[in-house]
C-alpha positions as CSV (number, residue, x, y, z in Angstrom):
1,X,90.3,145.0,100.6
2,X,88.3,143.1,102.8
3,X,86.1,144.3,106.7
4,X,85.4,141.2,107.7
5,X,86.7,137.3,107.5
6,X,85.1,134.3,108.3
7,X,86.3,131.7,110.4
8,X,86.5,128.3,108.4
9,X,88.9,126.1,111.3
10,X,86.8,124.3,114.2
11,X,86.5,125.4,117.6
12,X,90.3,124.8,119.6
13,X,92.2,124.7,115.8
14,X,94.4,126.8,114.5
15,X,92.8,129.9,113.2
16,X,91.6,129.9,109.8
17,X,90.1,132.6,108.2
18,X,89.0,133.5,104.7
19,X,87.8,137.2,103.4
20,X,84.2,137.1,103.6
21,X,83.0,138.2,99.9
22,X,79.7,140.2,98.8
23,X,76.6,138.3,96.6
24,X,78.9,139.3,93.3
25,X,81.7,137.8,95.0
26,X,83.8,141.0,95.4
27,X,85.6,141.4,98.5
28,X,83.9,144.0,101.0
29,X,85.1,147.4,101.8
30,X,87.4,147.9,104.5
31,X,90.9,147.8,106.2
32,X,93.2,144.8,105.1
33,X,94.2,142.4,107.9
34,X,96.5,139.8,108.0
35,X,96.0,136.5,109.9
36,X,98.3,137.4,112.6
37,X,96.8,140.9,113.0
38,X,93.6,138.7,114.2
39,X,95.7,136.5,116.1
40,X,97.6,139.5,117.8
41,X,94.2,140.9,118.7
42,X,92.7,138.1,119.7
43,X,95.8,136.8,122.3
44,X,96.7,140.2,123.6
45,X,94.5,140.6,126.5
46,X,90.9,141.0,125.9
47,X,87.8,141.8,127.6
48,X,84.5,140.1,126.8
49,X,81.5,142.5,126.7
50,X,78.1,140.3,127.1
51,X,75.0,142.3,126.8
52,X,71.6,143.3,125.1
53,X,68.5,144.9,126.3
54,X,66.0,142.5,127.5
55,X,62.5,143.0,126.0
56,X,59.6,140.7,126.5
57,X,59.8,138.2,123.7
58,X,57.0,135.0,123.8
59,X,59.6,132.6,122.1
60,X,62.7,133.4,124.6
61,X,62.3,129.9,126.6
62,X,62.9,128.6,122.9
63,X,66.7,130.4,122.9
64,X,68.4,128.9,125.8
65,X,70.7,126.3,124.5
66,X,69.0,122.6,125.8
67,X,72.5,122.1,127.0
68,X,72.9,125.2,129.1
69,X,69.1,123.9,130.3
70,X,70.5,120.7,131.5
71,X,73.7,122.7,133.0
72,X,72.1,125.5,134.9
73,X,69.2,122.7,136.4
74,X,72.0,120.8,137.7
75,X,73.5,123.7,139.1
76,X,70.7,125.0,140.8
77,X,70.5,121.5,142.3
78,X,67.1,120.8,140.5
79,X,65.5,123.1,141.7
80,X,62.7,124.9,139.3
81,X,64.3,127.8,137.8
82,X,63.1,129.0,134.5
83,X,60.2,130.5,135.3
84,X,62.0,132.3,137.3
85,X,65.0,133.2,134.8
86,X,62.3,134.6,132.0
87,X,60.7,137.0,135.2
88,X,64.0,138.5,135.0
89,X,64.7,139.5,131.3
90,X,60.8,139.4,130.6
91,X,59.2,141.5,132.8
92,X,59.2,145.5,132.9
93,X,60.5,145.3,136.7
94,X,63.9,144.3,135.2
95,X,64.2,146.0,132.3
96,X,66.4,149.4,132.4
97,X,67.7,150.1,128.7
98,X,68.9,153.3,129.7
99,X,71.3,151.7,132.2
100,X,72.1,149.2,129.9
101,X,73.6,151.8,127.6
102,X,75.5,153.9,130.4
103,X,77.0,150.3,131.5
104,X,77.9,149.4,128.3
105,X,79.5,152.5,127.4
106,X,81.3,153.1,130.5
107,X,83.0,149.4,130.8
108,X,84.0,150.0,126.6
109,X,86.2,153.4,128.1
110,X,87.5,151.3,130.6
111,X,88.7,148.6,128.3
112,X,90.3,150.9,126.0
113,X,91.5,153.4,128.4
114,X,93.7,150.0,130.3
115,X,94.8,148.6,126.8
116,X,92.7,145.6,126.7
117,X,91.0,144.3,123.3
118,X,86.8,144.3,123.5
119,X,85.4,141.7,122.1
120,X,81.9,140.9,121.8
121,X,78.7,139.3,119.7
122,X,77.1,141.6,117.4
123,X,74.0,143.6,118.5
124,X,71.5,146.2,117.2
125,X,71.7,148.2,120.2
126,X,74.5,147.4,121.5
127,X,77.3,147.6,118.8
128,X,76.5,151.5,118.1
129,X,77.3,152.3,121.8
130,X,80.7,150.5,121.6
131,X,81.5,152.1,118.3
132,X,80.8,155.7,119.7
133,X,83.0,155.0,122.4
134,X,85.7,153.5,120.2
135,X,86.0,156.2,117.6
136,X,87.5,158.5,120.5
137,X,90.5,156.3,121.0
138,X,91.4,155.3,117.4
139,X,95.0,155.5,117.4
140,X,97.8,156.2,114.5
141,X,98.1,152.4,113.7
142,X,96.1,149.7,112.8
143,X,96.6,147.6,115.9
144,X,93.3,145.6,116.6
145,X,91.2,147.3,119.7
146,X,88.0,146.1,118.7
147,X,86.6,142.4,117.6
148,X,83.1,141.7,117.1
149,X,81.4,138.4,116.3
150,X,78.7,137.4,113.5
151,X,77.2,134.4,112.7
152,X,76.9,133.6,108.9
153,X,73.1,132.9,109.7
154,X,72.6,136.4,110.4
155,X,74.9,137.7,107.5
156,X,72.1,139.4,105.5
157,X,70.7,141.8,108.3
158,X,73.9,143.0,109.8
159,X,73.8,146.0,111.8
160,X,75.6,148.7,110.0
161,X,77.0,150.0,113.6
162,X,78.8,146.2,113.3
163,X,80.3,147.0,109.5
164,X,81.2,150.0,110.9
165,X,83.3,148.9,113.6
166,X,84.9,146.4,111.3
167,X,85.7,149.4,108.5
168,X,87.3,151.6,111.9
169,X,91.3,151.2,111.1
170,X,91.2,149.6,115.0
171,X,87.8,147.3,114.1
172,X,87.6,143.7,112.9
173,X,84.5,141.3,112.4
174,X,84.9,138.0,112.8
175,X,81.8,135.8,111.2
176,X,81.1,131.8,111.8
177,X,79.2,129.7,109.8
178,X,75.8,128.9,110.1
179,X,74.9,125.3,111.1
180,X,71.7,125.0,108.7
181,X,68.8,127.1,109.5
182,X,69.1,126.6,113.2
183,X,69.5,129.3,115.1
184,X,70.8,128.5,118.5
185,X,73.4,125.8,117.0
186,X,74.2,128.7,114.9
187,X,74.9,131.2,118.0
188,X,76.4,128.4,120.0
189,X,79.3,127.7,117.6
190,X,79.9,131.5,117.3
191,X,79.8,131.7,120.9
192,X,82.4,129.2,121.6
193,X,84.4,131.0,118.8
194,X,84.3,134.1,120.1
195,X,85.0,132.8,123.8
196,X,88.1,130.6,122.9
197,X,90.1,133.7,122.5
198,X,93.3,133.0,124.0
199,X,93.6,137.0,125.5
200,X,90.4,136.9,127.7
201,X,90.8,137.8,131.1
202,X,87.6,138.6,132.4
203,X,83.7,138.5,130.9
204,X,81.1,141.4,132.1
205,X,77.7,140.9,131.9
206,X,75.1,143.8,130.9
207,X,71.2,143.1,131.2
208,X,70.1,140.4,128.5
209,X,68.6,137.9,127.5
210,X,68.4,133.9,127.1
211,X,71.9,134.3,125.1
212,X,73.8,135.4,128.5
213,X,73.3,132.5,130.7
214,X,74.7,130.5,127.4
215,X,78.1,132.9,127.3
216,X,78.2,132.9,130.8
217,X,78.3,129.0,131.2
218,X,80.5,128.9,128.0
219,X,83.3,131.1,129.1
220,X,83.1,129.2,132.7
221,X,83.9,126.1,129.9
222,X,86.6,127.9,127.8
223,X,88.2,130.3,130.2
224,X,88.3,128.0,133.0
225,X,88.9,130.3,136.3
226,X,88.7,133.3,134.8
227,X,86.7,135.8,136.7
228,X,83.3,137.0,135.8
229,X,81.2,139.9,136.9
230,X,77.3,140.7,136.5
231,X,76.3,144.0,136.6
232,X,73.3,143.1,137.9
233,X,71.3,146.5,138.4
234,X,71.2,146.5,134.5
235,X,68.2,144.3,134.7
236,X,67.3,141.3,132.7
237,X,69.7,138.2,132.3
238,X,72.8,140.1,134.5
239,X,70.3,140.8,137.6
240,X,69.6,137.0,137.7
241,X,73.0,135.7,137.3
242,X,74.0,137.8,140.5
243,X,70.9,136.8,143.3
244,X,70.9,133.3,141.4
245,X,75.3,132.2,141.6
246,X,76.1,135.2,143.5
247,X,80.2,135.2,144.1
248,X,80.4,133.1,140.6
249,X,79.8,136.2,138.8
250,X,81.1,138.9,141.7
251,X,85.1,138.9,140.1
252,X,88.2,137.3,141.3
253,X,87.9,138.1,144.9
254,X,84.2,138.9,145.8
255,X,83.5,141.1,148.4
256,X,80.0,141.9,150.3
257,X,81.5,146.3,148.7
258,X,82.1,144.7,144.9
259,X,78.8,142.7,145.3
260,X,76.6,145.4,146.4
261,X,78.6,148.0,144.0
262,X,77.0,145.5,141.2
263,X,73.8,144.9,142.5
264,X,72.8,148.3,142.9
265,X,75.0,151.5,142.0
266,X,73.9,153.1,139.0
267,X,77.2,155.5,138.9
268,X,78.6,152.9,136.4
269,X,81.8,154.4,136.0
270,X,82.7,153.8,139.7
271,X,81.0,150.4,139.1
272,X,83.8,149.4,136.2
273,X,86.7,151.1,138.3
274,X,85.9,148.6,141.2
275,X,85.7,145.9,138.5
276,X,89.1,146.5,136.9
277,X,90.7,147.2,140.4
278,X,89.5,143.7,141.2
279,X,90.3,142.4,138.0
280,X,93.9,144.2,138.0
281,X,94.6,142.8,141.5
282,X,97.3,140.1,142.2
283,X,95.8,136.8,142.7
């Protein structure tokens, strides 16, 4: 029985996946899923959960894809902006872990509650929160509710909150390859993995770091006019996305109510119920 499968096809093929095997080369513990079970999960619709806590790191202007460098300067019509960006998920004025967590948890009983699959990358803090929400709504079958994302590169230090998800009868991990030793080409293929699933309708975006303006600018790429939404009084990457693109990341039909809601209200479940009645609306 295997908990996890890696995905062997290239970004935009047909899904291919292989059981993912331990160092004796024993399949892992865990519920058995099929191919289509993945592809089931990962059509039906889908959120995308983007978030981290933000925590001063010397090395963060290092993570931001060069790419997503070149995008977001172009964007920002040259202006300077990366001083500017690491301020944001740097410094202590924008850093609110505690609110991170509430977000977080709140927008995963959302997603559940409506029927939508969460999927999201892997995180130390983050992947414990989504699993204590999603052990309240496991249900009699084994229909996918849950799909988190690994890369290979990481596949030794793997949070056991993200193998636990996976062994949940309504959890599956999903890991990509490593591209050698380097990191952000690493995260960058598992990014666009995660974000070509056919089911997303919307991405929400919970403080951060350098790795959210990349899966912000990559689901603008792969979910072409798809709405997005910032919850920007999380701190860190979230808070700059909002005062730096504004209506870009303020949902399908921004409003001055849903931009303030996320810029400031720390009631988060009010904050989510104004993001899935926006998200819910006809276009």
């Amino acid at each position: 029985m295997s908990f996890a499968y890696e995905i062997t096809s290239e970004v935009g093929d047909p899904l291919v996946l292989r059981s993912r095997v331990d160092a004796r080369g024993q399949d892992l513990p865990g519920p058995s899923r099929s191919v289509d079970d993945i592809l089931s999960a990962l059509s039906r619709k889908a959120i995308f959960l983007s978030a981290s806590e933000n925590i001063a790191r010397q090395d963060e202007r290092d993570n931001i894809a060069k790419d997503i460098v070149d995008r977001h300067t172009r964007r920002m019509g040259g202006a300077p902006w990366l001083d500017r960006y690491l301020h944001y998920i740097q410094h202590e004025d924008h850093r609110y872990p505690r609110r991170v967590l509430r977000a977080v948890s709140w927008l995963s009983t959302f997603a559940l509650e409506n029927d939508y699959t969460l999927i999201f990358g892997g995180h130390p803090a983050i992947s414990p929160m989504v699993l204590e929400v999603a052990r309240r709504f496991a249900t009699n079958h084994d229909e996918v509710r849950v799909v988190i994302f690994q890369s290979e590169l990481y596949a030794n230090i793997i949070p056991i909150a993200a193998k636990d998800i996976s062994r949940w009868p309504n959890g599956c991990m999903l890991t990509t390859r490593a591209v050698g030793h380097d990191k952000n080409e690493s995260l960058t293929l598992m990014r666009r993995h995660m974000l070509s699933a056919p089911g997303l309708h919307a991405g929400v975006y919970i403080g951060g770091m350098g790795g959210i303006l990349e899966e912000s600018y990559r689901f603008e790429e792969l979910q072409r006019g798809k709405p997005r939404y910032a919850i920007g009084s999380t701190g860190g990457a979230s808070e700059y996305l909002l005062d730096a693109m504004g209506d870009e990341h303020c949902g399908r039909m921004p409003t001055r109510e849903l931009r303030d809601a996320l810029a400031d209200d720390e009631a988060y479940a009010a904050v989510i119920d104004q993001i899935f009645d926006d998200l819910e609306a006809a276009p």
